[in-house]
C-alpha positions in Angstrom: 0.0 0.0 0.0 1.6 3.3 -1.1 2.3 6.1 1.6 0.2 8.1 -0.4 -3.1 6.0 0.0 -2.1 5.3 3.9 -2.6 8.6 4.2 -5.7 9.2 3.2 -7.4 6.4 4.9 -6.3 8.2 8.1 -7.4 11.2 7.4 -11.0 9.8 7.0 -11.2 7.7 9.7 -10.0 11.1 11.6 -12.8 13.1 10.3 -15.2 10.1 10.8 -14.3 9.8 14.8 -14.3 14.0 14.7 -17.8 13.8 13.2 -19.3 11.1 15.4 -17.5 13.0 18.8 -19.6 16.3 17.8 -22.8 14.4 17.4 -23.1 12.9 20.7 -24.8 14.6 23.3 -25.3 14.3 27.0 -28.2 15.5 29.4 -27.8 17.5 32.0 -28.5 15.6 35.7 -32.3 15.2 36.7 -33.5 18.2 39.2 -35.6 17.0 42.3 -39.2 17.6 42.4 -40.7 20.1 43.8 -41.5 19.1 47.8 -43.7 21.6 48.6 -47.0 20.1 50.6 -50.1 21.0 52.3 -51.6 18.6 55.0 -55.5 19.2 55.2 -57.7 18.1 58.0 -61.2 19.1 58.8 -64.0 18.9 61.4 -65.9 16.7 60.6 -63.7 14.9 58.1 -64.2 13.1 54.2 -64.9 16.3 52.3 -63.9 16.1 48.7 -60.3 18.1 47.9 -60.1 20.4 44.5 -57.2 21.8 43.8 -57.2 24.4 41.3 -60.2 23.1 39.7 -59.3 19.3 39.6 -60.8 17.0 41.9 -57.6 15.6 43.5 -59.6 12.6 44.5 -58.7 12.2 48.3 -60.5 13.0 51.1 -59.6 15.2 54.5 -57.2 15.0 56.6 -54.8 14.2 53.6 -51.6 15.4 52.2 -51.1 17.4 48.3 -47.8 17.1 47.7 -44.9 17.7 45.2 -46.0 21.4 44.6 -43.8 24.1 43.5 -43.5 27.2 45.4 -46.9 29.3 44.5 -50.5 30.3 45.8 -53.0 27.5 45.6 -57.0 27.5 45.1 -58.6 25.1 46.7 -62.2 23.9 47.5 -63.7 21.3 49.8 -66.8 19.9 49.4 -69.7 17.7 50.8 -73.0 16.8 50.7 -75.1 18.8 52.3 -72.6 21.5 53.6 -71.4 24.4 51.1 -68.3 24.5 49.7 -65.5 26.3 51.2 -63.2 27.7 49.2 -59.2 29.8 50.0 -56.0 30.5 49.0 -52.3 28.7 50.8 -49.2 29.9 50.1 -46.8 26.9 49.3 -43.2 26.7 49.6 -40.9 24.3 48.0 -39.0 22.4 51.5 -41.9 23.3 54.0 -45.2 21.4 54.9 -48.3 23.6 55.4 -51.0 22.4 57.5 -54.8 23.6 57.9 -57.4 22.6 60.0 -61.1 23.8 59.2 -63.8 23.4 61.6 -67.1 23.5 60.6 -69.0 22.6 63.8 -68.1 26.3 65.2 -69.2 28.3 62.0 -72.7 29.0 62.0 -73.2 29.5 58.5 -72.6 26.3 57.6 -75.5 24.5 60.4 -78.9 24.4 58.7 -82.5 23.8 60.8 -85.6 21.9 60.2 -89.4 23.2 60.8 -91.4 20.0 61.5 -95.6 20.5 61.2 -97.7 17.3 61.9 -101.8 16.9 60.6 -103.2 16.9 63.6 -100.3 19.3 65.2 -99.4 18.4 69.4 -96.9 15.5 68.3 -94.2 14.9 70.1 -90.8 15.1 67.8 -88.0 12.5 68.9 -84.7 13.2 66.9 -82.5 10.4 66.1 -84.3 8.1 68.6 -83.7 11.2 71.1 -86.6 13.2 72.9 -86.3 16.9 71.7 -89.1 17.7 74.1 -90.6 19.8 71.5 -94.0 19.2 70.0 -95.5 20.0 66.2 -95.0 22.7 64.8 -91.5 23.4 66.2 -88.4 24.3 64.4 -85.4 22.7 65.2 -82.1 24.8 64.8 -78.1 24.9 65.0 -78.5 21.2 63.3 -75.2 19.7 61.3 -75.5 19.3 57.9 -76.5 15.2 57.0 -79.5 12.9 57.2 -81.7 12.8 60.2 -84.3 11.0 61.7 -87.4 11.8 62.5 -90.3 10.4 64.6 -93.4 11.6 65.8 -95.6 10.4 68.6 -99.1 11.4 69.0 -102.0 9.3 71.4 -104.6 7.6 69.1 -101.9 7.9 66.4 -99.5 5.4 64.6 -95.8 6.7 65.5 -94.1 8.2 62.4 -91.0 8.3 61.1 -89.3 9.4 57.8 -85.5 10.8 57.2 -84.7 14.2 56.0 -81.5 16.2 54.7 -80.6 19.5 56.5 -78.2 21.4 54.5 -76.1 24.5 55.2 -77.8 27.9 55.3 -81.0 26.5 54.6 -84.4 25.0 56.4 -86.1 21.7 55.5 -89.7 21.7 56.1 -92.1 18.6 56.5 -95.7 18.3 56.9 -96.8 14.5 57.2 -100.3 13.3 57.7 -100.7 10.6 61.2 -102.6 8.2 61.0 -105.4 7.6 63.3 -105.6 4.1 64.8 -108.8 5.0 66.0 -110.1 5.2 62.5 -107.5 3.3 60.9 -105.8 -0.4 60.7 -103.9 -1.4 57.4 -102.5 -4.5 56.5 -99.3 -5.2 54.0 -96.4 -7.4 53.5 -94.5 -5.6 55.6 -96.5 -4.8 58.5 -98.7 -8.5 58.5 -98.5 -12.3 57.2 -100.8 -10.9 54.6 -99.6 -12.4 51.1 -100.3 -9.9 48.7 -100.5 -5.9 48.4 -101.9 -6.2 45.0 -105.1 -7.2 45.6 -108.1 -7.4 43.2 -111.6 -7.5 44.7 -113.4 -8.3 48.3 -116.3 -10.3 49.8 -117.4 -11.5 53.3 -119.6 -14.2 54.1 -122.1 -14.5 56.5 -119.0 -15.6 59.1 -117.7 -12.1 58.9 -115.0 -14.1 57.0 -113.2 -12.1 54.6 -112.2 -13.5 51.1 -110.2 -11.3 48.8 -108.7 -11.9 45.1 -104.8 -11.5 44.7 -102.0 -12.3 42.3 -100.7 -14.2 44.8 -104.0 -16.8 45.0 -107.2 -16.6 47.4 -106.6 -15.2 50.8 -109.0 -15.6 53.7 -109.2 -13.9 56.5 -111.3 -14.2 59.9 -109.7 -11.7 61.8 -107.2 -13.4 63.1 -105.9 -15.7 60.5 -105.4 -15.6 57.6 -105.5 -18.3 54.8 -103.9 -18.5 51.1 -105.5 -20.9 48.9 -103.4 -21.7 45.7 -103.5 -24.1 42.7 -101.1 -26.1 44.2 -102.7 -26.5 47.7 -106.4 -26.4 46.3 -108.6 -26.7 43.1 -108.2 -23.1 42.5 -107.6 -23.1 38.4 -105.0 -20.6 38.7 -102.9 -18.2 41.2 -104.4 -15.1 39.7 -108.2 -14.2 41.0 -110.0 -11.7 39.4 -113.0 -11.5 41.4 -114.9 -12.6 43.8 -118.1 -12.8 45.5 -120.1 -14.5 47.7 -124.1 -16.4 46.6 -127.4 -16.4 48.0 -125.9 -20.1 50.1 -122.9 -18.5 51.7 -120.9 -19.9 49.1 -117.8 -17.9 47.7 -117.7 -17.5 43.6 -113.6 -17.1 42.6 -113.1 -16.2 39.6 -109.7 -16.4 37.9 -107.4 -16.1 35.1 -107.8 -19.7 34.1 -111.4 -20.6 35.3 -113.5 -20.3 38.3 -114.3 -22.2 41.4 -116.8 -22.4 44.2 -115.6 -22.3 48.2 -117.6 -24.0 50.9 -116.4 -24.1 54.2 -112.6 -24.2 53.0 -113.7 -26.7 50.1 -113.5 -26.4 46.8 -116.3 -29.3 45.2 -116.4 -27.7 41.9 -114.4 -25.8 39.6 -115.2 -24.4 36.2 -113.3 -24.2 32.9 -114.7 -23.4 29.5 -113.5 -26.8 27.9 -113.8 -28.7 31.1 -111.4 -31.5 32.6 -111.5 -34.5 35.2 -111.6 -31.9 37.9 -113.4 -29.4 36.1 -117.0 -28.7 34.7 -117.5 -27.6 31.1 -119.2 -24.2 31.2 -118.7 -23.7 27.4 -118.1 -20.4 28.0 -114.9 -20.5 24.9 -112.8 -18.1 27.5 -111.4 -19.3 30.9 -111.0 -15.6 31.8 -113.9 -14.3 33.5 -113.9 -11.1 35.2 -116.8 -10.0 37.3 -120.1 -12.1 38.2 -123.5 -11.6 39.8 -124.0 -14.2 42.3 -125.4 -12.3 45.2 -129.1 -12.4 43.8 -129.0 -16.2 43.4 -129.7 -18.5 40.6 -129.4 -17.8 37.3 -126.0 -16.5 37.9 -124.4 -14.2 35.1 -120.5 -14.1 34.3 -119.2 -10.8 31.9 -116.6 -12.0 29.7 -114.7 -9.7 26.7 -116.8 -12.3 24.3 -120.0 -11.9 25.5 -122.3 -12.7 28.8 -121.7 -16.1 30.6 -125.1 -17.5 32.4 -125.3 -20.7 34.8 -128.7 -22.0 35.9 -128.3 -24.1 39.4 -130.4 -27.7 38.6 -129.7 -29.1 41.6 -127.2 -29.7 44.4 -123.8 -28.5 42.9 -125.5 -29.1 39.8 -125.3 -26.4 36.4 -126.8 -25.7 33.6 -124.8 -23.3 31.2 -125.5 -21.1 28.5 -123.6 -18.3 26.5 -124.9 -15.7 24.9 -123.5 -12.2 23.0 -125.6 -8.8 23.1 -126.9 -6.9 20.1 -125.7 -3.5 19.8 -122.0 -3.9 21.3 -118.4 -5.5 20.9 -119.7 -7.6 23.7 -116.7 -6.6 26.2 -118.6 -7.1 29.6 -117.4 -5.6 32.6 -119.8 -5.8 35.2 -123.2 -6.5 36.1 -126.3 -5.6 38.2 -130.4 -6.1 38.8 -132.7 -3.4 38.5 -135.1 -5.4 39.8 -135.9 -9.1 39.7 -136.8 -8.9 35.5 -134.3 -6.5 34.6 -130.7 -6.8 34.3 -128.3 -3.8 33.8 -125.2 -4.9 32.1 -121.6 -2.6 31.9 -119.8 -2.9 28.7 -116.1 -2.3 27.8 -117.0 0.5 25.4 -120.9 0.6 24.0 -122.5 1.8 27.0 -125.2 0.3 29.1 -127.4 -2.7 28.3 -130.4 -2.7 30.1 -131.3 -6.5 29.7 -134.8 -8.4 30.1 -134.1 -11.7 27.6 -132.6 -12.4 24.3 -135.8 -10.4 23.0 -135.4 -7.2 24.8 -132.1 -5.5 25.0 -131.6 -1.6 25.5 -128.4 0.0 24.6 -128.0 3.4 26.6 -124.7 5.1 25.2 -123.3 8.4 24.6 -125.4 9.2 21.3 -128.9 8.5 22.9 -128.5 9.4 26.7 -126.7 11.7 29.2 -124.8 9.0 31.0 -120.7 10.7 31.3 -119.0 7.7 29.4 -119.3 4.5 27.7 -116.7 2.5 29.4 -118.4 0.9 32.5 -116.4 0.2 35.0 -118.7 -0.1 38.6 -122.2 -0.5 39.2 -123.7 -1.0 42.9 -127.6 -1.2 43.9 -129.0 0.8 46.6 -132.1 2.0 47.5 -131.9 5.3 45.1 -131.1 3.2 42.1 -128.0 1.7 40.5 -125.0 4.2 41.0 -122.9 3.6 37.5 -119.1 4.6 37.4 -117.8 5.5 33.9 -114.4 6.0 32.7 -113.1 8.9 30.4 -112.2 7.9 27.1 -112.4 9.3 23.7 -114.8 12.5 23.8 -116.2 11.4 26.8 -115.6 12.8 30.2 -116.3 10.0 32.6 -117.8 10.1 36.1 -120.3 8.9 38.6 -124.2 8.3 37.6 -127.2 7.3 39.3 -129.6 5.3 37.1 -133.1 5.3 38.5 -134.4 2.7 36.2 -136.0 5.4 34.3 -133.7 8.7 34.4 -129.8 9.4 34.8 -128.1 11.7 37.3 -124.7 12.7 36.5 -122.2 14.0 39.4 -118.4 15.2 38.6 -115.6 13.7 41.5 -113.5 16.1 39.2 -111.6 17.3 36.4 -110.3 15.7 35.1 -112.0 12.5 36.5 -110.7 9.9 38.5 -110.8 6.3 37.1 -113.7 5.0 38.8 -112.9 1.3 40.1 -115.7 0.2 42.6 -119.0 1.3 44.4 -120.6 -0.1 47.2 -123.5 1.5 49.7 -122.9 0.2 53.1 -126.1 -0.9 55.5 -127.2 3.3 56.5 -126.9 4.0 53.0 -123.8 6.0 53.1 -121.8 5.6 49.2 -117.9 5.1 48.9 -117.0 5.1 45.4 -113.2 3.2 45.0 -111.2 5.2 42.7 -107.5 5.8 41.4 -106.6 9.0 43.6 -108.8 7.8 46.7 -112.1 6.6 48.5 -115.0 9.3 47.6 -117.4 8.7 50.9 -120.7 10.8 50.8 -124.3 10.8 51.8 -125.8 13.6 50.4 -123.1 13.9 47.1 -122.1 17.7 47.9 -120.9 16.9 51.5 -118.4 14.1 49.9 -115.0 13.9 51.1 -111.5 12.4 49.8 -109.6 10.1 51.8 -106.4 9.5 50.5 -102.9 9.6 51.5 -102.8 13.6 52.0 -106.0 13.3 54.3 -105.4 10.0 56.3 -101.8 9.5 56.0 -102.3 5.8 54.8 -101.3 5.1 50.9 -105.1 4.8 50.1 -105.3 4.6 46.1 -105.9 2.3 43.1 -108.7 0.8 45.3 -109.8 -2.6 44.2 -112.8 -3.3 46.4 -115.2 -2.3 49.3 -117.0 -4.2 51.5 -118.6 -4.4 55.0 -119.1 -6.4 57.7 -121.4 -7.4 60.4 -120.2 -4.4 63.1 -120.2 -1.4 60.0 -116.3 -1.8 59.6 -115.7 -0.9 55.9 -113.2 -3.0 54.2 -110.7 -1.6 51.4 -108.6 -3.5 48.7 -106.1 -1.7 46.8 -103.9 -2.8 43.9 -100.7 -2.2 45.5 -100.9 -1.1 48.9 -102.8 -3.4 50.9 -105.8 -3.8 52.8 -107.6 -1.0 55.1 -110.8 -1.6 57.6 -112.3 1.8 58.3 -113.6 1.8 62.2 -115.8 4.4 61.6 -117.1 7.4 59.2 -115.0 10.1 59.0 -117.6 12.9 59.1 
């Protein structure tokens, strides 16, 4: 290899290892983080720390650290109290502590005006006797959740929970309830089965029998019974309706058929195709929903196909018939007698039928009467006449009549109407009409009243059924909330 050549193969590797020396580059050593910190603790403790804005997801007494030298915003906040918010000067090397205590800073205690309907109740404050009585307002409270019970003689003991919040004054008003008027029965206070309940009777025991979801309950007064498919010949677990005969005998109607209780038995049951358990009624639907049984043989069933009627030949022994009436869709919903000829029948959406025989069927309805609705929903006897209940619907208003046998009068409960459920006319002819927002009770219609939950404290609504037994105790079914037995009129 000539010098020459030697020569310039160093001087490249030279300017290689002078390039590849200027290209390489070295970081300066890491700094230390800032160690500036705060230690936060408060009176009462666990409010929410934001820092500048950002929730810093811990709760007081904690620690923000790493912070650079600087003024800091911060913000604590909990339910019920209002947020707090300053400034801390932080210093990189030093710890800052703060304590805030809200239990000596008025603003931030709140107060609570309790009122009672009937007033004079004594208020008891997280189980703790304030020695106050209703209407009293309570002051200097905490921020949080509180207790509350009220005692009053003659009254169930009530108690609810309510927030207090800073700066500001909760106010309640509950209704007692009067145990002198009052008992209820539901799945939480009583072995009852069922809130949900569908319809009422009592036989001539004083025995109450009332349709659920939940089967056939029975009740004497001191126990109660469930009869169910699987403990009885009951056809299926949902009752409809039902209603005791002219023999003491109790009519259940269900879902899937219907069956007949004597003393606790069941010796027959109905379905429309029949079975080895079952009579055939041929009725070509198992689902009945109301009856007329009270007024003894022939007994008539309303069906959404048309009118169900059962002829008693002999002991347990039926004759049945179907039939469909002229003039409607033949939706039944309920029945009742005029008078011993005369059958008035409620349909789902054509009206009234007033009903003597195939031959001679009246159609009352909107276009040729003044009744408030053709949806029938209630009927009742009593000695004025047949009080009707009818539901709003399309172009029709709804409401409460009084059919005469001859002439309609037509009352308002209100506007807009309540959905009329049940009437009955207890044994001094005083009316209750069962509705969606209450119980209607009246004599004379312009000195009605409205018990519901506002007026009696008790959940009363959606009512199912009414009936009464031997002493004038008026019994209530609701679809939801029970059972009530009214002691005695509230007026």
């Amino acid at each position: 290899m000539s010098s020459k050549y030697l020569s310039y193969v160093l001087i490249l590797l030279l300017f290689v290892f002078n390039s590849c020396e200027k290209e390489v580059s070295v970081s300066p050593p890491d700094l230390p983080p800032p160690d500036g910190s705060v230690f936060i603790n408060t009176v009462p403790d666990s409010f929410k720390i934001i820092m500048e804005g950002k929730d810093r997801l811990r709760l007081t007494p904690d620690s923000i650290r790493w912070l650079e030298t600087g003024i800091y915003n911060f913000t604590l906040r909990k339910d019920h109290f209002l947020d707090s918010t300053f400034t801390l000067d932080v210093t990189e090397g030093e710890k800052s502590f703060i304590t805030i205590d809200y239990t000596i800073n008025p603003k931030f205690r709140g107060s609570l005006f309790i009122e009672s309907n009937p007033p004079d109740a004594k208020i008891f404050l997280n189980d703790s006797n304030t020695a106050l009585i209703t209407p009293a307002e309570i002051n200097n409270l905490m921020p949080g959740v509180y207790k509350i019970t009220l005692k009053k003689e003659d009254f169930s003991d009530y108690t609810f929970y309510k927030d207090v919040n800073s700066g500001k004054t909760t106010k309640y008003k509950p209704t007692l309830i009067d145990t002198t008027i009052w008992d209820y029965f539901n799945t939480t206070n009583s072995v009852i089965a069922a809130d949900n309940l569908s319809s009422i009777t009592i036989d001539n025991d004083d025995n109450l029998w009332i349709g659920s979801r939940e089967g056939l309950l029975k009740y004497n007064g001191l126990v109660w019974k469930v009869f169910f498919p699987g403990t009885s010949l009951l056809p299926h677990p949902v009752v409809l309706f039902v209603q005791t005969d002219e023999k003491n005998r109790v009519w259940a109607l269900t879902a899937g058929g219907m069956a007949i209780f004597q003393n606790d038995e069941v010796p027959l049951r109905f379905t429309s195709s029949g079975s080895r358990t079952a009579m055939a009624t041929g009725f070509g639907t198992d689902s009945v929903s109301t009856t007329i049984v009270k007024s003894g043989s022939p007994y008539y069933f309303a069906t959404d196909i048309g009118m169900g009627i059962a002829s008693e030949a002999g002991n347990l022994s039926f004759r049945f018939n179907f039939t469909t009436i002229q003039g409607t869709t033949n939706r039944l919903t309920v029945f009742e007698k005029l008078d011993q000829n005369t059958l008035l029948i409620g349909t789902a959406e054509s009206g009234l039928v007033i009903y003597k025989g195939e031959g001679e069927i009246q159609v009352l309805n909107r276009g040729n009467s003044i009744i408030p609705g053709n949806s029938i929903s209630a009927m009742f006897k009593s000695s004025e006449g047949v009080w009707i209940g009818h539901l709003p619907g399309s172009g029709t208003g709804g409401g409460l009549s009084l059919f005469d046998g001859s002439k309609f009068y037509v009352y308002s409960l209100g506007v807009p109407p309540p959905l009329i459920n049940c009437i009955f006319v207890n044994s001094n002819g005083i009316k209750f009409v069962g509705t969606n927002i209450g119980l209607f009770i009246f004599d004379e219609f312009e000195n009605r009243i409205l018990i519901n939950e506002e007026s009696s404290g008790l959940p009363i609504k959606n009512i199912s059924g009414i009936t009464e037994d031997s002493s004038g105790k008026i019994w209530i079914t609701t679809a939801g909330s029970g059972l009530f037995k009214l002691k005695k009129i509230p007026f």
